[in-house]
N, C-alpha and C positions, 0 to 999 in steps of 0.2 A: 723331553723335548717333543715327541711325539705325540705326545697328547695335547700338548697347546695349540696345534692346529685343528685337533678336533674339538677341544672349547671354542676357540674364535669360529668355526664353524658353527656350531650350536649356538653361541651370542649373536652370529650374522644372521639366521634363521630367526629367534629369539625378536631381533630387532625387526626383518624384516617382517614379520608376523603383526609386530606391534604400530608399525607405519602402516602394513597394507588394513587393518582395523583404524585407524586414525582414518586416513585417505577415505576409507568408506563412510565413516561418521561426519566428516569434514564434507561429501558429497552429500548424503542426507539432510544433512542441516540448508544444507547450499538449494537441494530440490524442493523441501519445506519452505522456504523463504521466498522461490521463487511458485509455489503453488501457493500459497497464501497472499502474495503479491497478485496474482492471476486474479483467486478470487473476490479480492480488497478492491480491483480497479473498475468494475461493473457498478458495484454498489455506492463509490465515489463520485462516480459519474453522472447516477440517478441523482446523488445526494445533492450536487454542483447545478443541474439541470431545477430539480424541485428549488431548489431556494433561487436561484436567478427567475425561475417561473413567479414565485411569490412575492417578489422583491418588483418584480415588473404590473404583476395585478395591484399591488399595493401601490407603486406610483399611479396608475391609470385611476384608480379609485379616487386618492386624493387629487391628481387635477379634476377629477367630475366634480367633486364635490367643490374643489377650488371654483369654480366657472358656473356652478350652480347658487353658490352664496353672492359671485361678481354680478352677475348676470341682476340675481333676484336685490340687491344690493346697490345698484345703478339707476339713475335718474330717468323714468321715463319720458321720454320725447312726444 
């Protein structure tokens, strides 16, 4: 009987060993994710920026060209 308190002992140790290893893996992943997030949202933002940038000279382009063919296209007075 005496020595089952020193097994559950050794399996409390045993487990806690294996949680406090989990617990650490579990924060590793958790600090990767959020450095990876960190670095992801710089380059999202450029990416959001350049294309609204493009999307905005491309409308301006085609009205020029809209107002250039209206224009050249209209009945002189």
């Amino acid at each position: 009987m005496a020595n089952e308190s020193g097994n559950i002992g050794v399996f409390g140790d045993l487990f806690t060993a294996v949680g406090d290893l989990a617990q650490q893996a579990a924060d590793m992943a958790g600090s990767a994710v959020k450095t990876t997030s960190d670095a992801v949202q710089p380059v999202t933002n450029a990416c959001v920026q350049l294309c609204t940038t493009s999307i905005n000279s491309a409308t301006q382009i085609v009205e020029g060209v809209t107002k250039s063919i209206t224009s050249a296209l209209a009945p002189k007075q």
